[in-house]
Z-matrix of the N, CA and C atoms (Angstrom, degrees):
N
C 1 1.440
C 2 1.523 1 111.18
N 3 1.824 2 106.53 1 -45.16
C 4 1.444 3 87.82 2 -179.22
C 5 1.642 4 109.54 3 -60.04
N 6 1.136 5 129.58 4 -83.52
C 7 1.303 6 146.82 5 147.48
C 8 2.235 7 108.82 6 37.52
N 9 1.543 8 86.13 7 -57.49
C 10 1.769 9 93.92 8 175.26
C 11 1.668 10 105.16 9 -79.78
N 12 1.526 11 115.21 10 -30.84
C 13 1.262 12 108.92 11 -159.32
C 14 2.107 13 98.48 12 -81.48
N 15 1.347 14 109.92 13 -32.51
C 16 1.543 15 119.62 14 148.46
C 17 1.718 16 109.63 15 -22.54
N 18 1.271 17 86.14 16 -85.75
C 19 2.187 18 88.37 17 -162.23
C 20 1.211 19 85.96 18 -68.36
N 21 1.585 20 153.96 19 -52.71
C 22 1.363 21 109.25 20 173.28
C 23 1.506 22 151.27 21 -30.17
N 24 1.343 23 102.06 22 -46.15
C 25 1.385 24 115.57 23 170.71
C 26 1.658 25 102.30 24 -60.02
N 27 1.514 26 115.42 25 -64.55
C 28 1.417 27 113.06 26 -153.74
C 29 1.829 28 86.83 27 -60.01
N 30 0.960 29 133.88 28 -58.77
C 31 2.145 30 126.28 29 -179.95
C 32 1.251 31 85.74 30 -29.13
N 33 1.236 32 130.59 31 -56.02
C 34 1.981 33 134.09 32 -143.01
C 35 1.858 34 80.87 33 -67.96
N 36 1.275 35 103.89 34 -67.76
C 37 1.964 36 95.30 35 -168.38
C 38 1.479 37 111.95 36 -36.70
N 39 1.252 38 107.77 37 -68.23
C 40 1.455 39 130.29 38 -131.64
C 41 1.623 40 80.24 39 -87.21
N 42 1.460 41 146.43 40 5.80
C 43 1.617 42 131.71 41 142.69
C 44 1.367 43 106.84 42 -85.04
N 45 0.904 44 115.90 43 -49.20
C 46 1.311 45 115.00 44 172.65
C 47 1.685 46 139.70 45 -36.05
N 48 1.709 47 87.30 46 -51.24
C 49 1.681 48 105.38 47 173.60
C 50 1.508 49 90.42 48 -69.66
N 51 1.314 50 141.88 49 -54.06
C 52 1.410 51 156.09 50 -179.74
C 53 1.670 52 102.55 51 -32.11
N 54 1.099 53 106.80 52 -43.44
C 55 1.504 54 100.89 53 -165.26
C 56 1.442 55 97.12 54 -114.46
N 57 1.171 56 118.43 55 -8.77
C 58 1.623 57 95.60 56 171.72
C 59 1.685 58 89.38 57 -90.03
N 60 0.639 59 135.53 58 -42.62
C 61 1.972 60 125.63 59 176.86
C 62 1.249 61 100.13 60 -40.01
N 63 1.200 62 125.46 61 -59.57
C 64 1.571 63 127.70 62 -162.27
C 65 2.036 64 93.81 63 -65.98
N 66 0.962 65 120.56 64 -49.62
C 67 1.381 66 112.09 65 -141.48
C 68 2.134 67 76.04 66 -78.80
N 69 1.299 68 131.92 67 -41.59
C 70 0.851 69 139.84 68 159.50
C 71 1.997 70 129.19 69 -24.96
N 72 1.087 71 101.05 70 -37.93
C 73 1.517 72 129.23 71 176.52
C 74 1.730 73 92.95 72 -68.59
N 75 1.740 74 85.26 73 -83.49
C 76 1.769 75 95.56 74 -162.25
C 77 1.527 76 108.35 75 -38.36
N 78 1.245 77 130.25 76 -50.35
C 79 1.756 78 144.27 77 157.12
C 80 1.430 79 99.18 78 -6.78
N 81 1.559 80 99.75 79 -90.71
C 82 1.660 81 111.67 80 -174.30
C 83 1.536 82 113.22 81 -56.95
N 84 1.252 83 148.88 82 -14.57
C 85 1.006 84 149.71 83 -150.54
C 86 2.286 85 94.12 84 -108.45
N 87 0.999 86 98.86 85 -54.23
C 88 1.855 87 125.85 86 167.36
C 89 1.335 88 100.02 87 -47.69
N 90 1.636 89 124.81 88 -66.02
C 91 1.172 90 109.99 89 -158.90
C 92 1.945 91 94.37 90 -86.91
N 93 1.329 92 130.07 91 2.14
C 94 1.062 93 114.03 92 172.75
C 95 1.381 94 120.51 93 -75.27
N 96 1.315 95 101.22 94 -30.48
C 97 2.055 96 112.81 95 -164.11
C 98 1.803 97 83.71 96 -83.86
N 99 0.878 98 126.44 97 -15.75
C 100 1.972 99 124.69 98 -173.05
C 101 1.346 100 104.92 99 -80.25
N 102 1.505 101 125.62 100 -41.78
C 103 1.317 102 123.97 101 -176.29
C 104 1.536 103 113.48 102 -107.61
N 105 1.627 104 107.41 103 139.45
C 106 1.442 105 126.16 104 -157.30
C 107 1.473 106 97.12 105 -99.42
N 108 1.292 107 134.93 106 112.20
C 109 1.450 108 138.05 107 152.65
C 110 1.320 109 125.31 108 -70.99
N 111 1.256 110 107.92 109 129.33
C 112 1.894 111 105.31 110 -159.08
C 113 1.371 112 89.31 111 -113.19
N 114 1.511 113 113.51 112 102.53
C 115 1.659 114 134.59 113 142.47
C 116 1.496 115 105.11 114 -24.22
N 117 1.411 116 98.59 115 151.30
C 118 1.546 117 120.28 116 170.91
C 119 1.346 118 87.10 117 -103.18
N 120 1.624 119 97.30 118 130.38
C 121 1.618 120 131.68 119 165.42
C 122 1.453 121 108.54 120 -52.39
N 123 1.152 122 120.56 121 160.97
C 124 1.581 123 127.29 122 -178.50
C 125 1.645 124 91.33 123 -129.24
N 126 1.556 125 106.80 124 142.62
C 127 1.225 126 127.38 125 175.74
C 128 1.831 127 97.93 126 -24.19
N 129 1.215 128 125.46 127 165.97
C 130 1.408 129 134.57 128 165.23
C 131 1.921 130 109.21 129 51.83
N 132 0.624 131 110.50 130 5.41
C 133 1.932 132 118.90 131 174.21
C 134 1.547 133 94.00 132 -72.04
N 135 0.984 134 122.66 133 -69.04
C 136 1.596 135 134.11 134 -177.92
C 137 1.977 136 101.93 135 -104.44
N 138 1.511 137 100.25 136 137.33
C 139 1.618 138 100.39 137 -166.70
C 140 1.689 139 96.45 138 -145.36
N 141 1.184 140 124.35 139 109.69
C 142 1.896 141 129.55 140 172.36
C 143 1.435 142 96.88 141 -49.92
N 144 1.643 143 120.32 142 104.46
C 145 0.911 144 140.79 143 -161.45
C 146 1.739 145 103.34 144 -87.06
N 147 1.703 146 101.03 145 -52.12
C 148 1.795 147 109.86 146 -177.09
C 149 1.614 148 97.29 147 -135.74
N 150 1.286 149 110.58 148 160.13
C 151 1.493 150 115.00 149 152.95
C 152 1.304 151 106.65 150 -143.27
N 153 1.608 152 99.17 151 143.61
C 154 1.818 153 110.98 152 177.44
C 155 1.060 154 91.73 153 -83.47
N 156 1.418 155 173.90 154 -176.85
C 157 1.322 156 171.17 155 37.97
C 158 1.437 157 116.21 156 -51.03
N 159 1.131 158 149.51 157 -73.44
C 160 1.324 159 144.37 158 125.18
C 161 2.108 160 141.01 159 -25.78
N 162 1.437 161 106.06 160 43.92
C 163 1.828 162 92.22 161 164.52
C 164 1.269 163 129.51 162 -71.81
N 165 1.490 164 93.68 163 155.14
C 166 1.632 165 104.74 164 -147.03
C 167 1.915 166 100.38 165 -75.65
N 168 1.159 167 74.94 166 9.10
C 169 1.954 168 75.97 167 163.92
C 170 1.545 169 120.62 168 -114.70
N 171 0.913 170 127.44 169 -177.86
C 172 1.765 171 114.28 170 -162.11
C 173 1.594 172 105.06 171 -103.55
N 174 1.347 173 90.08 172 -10.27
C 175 2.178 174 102.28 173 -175.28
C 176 2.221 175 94.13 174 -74.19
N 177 1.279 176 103.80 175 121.65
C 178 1.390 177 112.00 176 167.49
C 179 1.670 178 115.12 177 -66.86
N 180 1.816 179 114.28 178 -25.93
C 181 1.015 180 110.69 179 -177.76
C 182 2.023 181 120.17 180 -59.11
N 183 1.017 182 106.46 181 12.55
C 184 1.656 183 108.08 182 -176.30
C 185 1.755 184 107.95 183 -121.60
N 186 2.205 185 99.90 184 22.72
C 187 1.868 186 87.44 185 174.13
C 188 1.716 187 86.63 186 -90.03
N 189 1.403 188 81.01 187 169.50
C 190 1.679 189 106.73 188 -158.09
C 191 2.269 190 106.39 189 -136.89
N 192 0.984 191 128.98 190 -141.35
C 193 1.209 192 119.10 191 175.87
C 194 1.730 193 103.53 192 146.74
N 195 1.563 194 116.16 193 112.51
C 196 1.639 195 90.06 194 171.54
C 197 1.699 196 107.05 195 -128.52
N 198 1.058 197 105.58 196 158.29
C 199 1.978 198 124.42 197 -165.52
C 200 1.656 199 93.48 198 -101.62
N 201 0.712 200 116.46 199 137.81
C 202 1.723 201 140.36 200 146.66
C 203 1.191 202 128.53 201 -101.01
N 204 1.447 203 136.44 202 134.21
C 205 0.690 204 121.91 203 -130.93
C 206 2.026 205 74.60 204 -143.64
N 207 1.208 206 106.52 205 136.62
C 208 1.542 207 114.93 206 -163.67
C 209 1.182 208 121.51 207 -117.78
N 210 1.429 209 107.86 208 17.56
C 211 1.478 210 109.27 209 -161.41
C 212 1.453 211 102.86 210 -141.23
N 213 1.101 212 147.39 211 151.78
C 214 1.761 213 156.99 212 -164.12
C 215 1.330 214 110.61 213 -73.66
N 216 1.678 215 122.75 214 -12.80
C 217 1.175 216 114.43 215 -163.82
C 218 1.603 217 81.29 216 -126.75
N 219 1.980 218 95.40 217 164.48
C 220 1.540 219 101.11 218 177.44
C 221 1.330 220 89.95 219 -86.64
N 222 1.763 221 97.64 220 169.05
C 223 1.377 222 112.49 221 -167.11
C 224 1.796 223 101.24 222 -134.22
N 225 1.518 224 124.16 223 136.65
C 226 1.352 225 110.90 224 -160.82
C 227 1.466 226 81.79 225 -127.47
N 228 1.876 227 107.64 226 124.41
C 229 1.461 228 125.79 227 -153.27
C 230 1.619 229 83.20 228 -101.14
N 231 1.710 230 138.88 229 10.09
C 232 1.183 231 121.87 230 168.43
C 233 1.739 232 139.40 231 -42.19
N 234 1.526 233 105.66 232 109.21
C 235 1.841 234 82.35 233 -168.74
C 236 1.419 235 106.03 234 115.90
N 237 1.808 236 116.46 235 -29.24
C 238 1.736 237 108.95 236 -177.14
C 239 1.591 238 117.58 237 -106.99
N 240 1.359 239 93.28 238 123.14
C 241 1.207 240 114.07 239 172.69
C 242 1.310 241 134.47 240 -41.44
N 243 1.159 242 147.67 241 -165.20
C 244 1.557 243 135.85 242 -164.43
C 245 1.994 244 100.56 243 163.46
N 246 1.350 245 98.89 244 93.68
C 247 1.677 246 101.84 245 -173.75
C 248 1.620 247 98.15 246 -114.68
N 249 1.465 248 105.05 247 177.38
C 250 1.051 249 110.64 248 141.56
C 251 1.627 250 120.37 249 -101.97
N 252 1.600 251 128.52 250 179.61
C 253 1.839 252 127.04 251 -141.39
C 254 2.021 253 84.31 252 -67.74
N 255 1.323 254 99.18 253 -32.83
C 256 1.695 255 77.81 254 -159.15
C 257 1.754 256 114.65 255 -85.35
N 258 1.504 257 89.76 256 14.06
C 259 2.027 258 94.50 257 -176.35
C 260 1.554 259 133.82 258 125.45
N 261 1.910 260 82.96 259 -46.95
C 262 1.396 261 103.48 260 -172.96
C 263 1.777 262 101.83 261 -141.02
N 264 1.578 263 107.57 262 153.24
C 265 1.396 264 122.70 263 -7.79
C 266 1.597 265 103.89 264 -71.74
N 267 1.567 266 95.74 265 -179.60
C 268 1.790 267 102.64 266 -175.54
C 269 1.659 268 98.69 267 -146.49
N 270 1.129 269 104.71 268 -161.95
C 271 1.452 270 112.34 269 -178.55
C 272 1.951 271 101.82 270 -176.72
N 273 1.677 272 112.37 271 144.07
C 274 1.893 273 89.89 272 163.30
C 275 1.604 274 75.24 273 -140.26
N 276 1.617 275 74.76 274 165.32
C 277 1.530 276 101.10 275 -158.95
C 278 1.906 277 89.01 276 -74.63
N 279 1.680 278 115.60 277 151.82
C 280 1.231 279 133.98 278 157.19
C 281 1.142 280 136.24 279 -118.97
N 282 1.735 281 105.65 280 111.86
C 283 1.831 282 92.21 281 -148.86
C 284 1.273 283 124.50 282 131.63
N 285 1.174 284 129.17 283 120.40
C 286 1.880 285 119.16 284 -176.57
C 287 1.431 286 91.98 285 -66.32
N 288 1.503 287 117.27 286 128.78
C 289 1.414 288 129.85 287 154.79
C 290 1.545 289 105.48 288 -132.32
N 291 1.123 290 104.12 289 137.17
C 292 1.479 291 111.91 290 -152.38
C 293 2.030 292 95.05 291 -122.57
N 294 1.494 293 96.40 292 131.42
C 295 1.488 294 105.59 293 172.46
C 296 1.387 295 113.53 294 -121.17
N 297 1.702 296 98.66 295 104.32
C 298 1.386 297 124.23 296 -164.28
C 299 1.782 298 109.29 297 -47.21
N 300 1.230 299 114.29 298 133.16
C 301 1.270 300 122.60 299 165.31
C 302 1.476 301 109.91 300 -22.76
N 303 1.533 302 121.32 301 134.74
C 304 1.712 303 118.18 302 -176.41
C 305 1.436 304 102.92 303 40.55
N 306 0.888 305 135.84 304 63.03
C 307 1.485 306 118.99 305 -161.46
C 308 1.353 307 104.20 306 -144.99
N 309 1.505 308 121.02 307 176.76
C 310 1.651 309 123.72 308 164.89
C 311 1.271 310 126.96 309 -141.54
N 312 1.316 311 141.55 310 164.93
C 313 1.404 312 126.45 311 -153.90
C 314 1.997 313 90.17 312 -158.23
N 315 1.027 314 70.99 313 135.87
C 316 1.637 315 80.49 314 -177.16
C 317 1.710 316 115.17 315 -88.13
N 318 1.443 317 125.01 316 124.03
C 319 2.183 318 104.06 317 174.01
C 320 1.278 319 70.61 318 -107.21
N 321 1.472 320 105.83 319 159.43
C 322 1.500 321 117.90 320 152.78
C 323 1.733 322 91.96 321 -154.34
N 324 1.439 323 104.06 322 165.14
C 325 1.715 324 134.54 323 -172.85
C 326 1.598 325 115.84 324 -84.96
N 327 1.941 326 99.03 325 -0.84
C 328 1.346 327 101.71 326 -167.81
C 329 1.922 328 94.49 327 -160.29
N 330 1.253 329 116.80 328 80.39
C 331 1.722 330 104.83 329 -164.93
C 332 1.606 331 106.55 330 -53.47
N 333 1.743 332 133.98 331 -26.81
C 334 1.212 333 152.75 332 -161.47
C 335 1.449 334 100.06 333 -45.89
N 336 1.469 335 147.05 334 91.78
C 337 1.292 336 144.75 335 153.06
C 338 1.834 337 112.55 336 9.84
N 339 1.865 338 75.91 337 -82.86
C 340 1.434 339 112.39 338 -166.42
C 341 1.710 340 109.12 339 -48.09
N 342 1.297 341 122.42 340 -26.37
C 343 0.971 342 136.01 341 170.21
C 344 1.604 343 135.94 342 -71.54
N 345 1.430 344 107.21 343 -33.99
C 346 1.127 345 131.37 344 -143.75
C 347 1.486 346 98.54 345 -133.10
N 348 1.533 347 134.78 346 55.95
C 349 1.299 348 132.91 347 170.88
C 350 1.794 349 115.23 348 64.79
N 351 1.367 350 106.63 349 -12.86
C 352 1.961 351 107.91 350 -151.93
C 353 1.198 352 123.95 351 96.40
N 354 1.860 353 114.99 352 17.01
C 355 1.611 354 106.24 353 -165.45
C 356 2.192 355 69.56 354 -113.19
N 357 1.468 356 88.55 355 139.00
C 358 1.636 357 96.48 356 152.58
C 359 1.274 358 121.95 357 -111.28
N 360 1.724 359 118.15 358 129.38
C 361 1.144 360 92.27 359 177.64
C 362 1.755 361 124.13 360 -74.46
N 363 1.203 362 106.38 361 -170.12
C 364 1.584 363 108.25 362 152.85
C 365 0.710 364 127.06 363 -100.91
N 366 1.965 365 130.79 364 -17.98
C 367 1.314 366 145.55 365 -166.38
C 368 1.294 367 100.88 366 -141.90
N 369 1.118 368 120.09 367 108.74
C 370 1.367 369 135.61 368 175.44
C 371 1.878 370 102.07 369 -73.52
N 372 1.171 371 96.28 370 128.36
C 373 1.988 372 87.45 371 174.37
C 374 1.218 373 101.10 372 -127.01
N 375 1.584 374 122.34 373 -3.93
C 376 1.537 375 125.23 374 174.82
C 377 1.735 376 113.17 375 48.43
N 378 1.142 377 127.66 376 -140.22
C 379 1.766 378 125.70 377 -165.26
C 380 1.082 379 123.18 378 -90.32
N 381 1.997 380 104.71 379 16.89
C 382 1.603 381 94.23 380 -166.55
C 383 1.863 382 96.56 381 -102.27
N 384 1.302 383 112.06 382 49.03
C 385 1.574 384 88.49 383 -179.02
C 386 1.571 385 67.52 384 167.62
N 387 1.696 386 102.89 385 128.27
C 388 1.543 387 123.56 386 150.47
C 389 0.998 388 110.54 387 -153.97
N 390 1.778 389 118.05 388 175.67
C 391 1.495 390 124.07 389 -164.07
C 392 1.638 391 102.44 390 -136.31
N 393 1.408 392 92.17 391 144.35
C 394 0.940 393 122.74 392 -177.29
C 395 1.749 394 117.28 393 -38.24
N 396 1.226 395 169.20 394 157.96
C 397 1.050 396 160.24 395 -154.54
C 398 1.596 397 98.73 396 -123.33
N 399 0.832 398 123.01 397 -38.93
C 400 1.729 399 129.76 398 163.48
C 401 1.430 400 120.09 399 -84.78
N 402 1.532 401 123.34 400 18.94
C 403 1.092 402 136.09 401 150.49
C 404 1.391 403 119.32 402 92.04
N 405 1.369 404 136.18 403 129.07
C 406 0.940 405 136.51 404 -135.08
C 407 1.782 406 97.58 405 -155.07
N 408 1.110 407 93.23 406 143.56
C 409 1.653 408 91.77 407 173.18
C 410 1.845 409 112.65 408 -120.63
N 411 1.338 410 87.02 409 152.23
C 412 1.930 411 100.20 410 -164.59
C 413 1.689 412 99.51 411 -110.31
N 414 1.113 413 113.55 412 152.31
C 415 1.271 414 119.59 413 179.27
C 416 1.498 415 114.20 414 -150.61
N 417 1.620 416 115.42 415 115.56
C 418 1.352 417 125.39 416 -151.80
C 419 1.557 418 102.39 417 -115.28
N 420 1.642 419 82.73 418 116.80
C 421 1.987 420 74.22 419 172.32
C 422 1.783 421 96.16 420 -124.00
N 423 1.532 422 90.49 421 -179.76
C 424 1.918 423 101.59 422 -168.52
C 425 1.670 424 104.16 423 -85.54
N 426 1.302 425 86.33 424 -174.39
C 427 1.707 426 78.95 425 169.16
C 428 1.378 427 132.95 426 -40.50
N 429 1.513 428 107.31 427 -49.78
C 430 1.303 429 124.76 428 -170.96
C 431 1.418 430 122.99 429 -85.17
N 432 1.121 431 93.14 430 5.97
C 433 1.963 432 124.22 431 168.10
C 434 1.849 433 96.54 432 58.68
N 435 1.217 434 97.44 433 62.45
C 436 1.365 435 102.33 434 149.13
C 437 1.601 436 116.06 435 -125.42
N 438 1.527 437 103.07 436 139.60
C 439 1.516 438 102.64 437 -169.07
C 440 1.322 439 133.63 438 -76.53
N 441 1.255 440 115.32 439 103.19
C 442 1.394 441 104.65 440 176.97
C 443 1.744 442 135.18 441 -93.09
N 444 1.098 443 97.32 442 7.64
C 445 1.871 444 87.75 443 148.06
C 446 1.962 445 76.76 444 162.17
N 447 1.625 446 74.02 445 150.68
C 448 1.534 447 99.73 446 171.36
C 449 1.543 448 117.40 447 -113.19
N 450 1.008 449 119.11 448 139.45
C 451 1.719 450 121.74 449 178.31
C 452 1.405 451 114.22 450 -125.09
N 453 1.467 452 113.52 451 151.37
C 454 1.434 453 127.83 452 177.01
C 455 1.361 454 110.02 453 -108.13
């Protein structure tokens, strides 16, 4: 009797461990397809399409700047920086801001319309980053500070 009541138990474990693995699997497998992993961009995915650098008014608060975005999928610029060639000043974006598939996204130094020619931005970066009035080039890398395109 003891002997049967033995391999009972050990059958009793070993479904058990069986199905908590399994129910364990499907879990990890569920919460994998739920969460979105955001790839590092490759050079030219995102490309400085325009820059205001010069408005025809003397206030800097109306430079502006817009990204294109070259690739079918949106692209979330969270984490990437935005300098000028020698570093500084710079700014990185804080915040999922997302650059719509084929798409474009406006930064500007002043998001205010009314202020700013009629361009709004989407990303306000306010005074920590302006350009030069004789033109200046920006150079944008991702989180992981690789560069993906520089503009003049």
């Amino acid at each position: 009797m003891q002997f049967k009541a033995s391999v009972a138990i050990k059958r009793f474990l070993v479904v058990s461990v069986t199905a908590f693995l399994l129910v364990v699997n499907v879990l990890v497998v569920s919460l994998m397809t739920m969460v979105t992993v955001s790839q590092a961009a490759s050079p030219g995915d995102i490309v400085i399409n325009e820059i205001m650098y010069d408005p025809k008014t003397p206030e800097d608060k109306r430079e502006w700047f817009e990204l294109a975005n070259t690739t079918a999928s949106d692209i979330d610029i969270n984490g990437w920086t935005f300098a000028e060639v020698d570093g500084s000043p710079s700014f990185t974006i804080s915040g999922s801001t997302i650059v719509p598939a084929n798409g474009f996204l406006v930064l500007a130094i002043n998001g205010d319309p009314a202020q700013n020619g009629g361009i709004s931005g989407a990303y306000d970066y306010a005074n920590t980053f302006t350009l030069s009035n004789g033109g200046d080039s920006i150079v944008v890398k991702d989180n992981l500070s690789n560069e993906i395109d520089r503009g003049v």
